[in-house]
N, C-alpha and C positions, 0 to 999 in steps of 0.2 A: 318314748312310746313303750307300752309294757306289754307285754309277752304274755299270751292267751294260756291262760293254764284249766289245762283242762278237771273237770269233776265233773261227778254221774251225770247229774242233769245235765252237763253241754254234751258228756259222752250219749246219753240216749235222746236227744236232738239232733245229733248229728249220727246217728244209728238209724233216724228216721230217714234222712235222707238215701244214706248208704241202701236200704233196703228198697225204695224207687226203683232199681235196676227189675230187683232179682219179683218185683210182683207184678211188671210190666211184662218182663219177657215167661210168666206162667200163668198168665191170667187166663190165655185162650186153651190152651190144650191141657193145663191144671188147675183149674179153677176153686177145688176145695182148698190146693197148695196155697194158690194167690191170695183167696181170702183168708188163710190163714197169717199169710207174711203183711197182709192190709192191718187186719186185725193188731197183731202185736204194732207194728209200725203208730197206730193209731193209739194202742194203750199207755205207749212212748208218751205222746203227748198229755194224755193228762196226769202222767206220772213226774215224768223232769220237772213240771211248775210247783207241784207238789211238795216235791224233794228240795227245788232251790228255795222256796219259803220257809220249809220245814225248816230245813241246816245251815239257812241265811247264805248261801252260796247265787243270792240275785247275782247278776252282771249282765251289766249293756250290752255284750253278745250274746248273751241268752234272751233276754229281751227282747234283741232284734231276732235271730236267729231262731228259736222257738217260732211266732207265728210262721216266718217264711219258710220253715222246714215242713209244718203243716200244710200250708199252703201251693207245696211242692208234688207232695203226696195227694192232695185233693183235686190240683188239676188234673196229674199224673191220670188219676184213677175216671176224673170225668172227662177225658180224653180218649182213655181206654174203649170207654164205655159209650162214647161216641161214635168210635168206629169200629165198636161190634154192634152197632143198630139199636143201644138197648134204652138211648137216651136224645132227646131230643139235640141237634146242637144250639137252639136258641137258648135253651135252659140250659146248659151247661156255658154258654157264654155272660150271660147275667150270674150267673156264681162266679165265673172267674172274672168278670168287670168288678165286681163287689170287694172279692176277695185282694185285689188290687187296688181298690180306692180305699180298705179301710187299711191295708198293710202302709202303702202310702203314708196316709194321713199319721197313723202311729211314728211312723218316722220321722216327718216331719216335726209329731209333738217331740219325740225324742231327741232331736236335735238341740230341741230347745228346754234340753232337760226336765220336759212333761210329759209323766207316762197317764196314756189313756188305757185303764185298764179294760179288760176285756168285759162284757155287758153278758148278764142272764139268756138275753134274745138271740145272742152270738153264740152263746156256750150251746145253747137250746138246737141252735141252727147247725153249728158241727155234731151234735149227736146226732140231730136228723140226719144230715149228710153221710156221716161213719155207716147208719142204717139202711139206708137207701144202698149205698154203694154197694154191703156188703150182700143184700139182697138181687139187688141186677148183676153179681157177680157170680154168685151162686143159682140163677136162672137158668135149669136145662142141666145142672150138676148133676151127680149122685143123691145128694143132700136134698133136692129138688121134690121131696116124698110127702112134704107137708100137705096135710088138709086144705090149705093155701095155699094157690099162685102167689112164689115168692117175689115174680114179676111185678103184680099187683101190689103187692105190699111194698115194693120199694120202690112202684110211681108215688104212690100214696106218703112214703118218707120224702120223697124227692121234691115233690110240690108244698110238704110241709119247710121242709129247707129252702126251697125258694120262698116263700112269705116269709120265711124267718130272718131270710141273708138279707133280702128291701129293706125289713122292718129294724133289723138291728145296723145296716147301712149308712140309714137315715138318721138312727142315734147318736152311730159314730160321727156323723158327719157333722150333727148338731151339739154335740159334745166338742167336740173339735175345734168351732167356729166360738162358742162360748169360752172356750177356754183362751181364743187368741182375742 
């Protein structure tokens, strides 16, 4: 069995996680602070795939590891945001049934040494999401000054992230099944 060696990309995957704690317990009473620890947390992610493509440093625990470090953070946050009133819990439960049936399904291709790589309508759908969140977090903030209810603007992401997380769901799933 060989021995996980770490480099930047699984170091800032697993940075994503680490940071989980410290944006959950400042969301409420520091919300500019939260979003900012959300923010980097989330840049994490499209930086580590980046980096392990760039410097060929892939590996299977990055592969796995990566989406569910994501996927940690984004409950994390639509959990938060649930019980500060700011998001419905039916919509936040169809993203996180989603988010579980397509981490799944990758796993399973994984297993069988098929990676299902990630789809435009997925990517498209975590940047709504990263938007939405970082807008219902900052709801009622200091920051809060725009010309714009930042409320409005990140139901408006929020519901674009759900039609995106169905519609790229249904790809994964149909991908998935073509593939076996």
């Amino acid at each position: 069995m060989g021995i996980l060696k770490l480099n930047l990309p699984i170091s800032l995957t697993l940075s994503r996680i680490f940071l989980i704690p410290f944006f959950v317990l400042t969301v409420e009473r520091y919300p500019v602070l939260s979003a900012l620890i959300f923010g980097i947390a989330s840049m994490t992610d499209f930086l580590d795939g980046y980096l392990a493509r760039r410097s060929g440093q892939i590996t299977k625990f990055g592969i796995i590891m990566d989406p569910l470090a994501d996927k940690f953070l984004v409950i994390s946050a639509l959990i938060v945001l649930v019980d500060m009133e700011r998001l419905g819990v039916w919509i936040a439960i169809i993203l996180i049934v989603r988010e579980f049936l397509v981490t799944g399904l990758r796993v399973v291709a994984l297993s069988k040494d098929i990676v299902i790589p990630a789809e435009m309508a997925g990517k498209l759908k975590t940047t709504a999401q990263i938007t939405a969140i970082l807008c219902l977090i900052l709801t009622g903030s200091i920051l809060d000054f725009f010309p714009f209810d930042l409320y409005d603007v990140g139901y408006i992401f929020i519901w674009l992230a759900l039609i995106l997380s169905v519609v790229s769901g249904i790809k994964y799933t149909i991908s998935f099944w073509r593939t076996f």
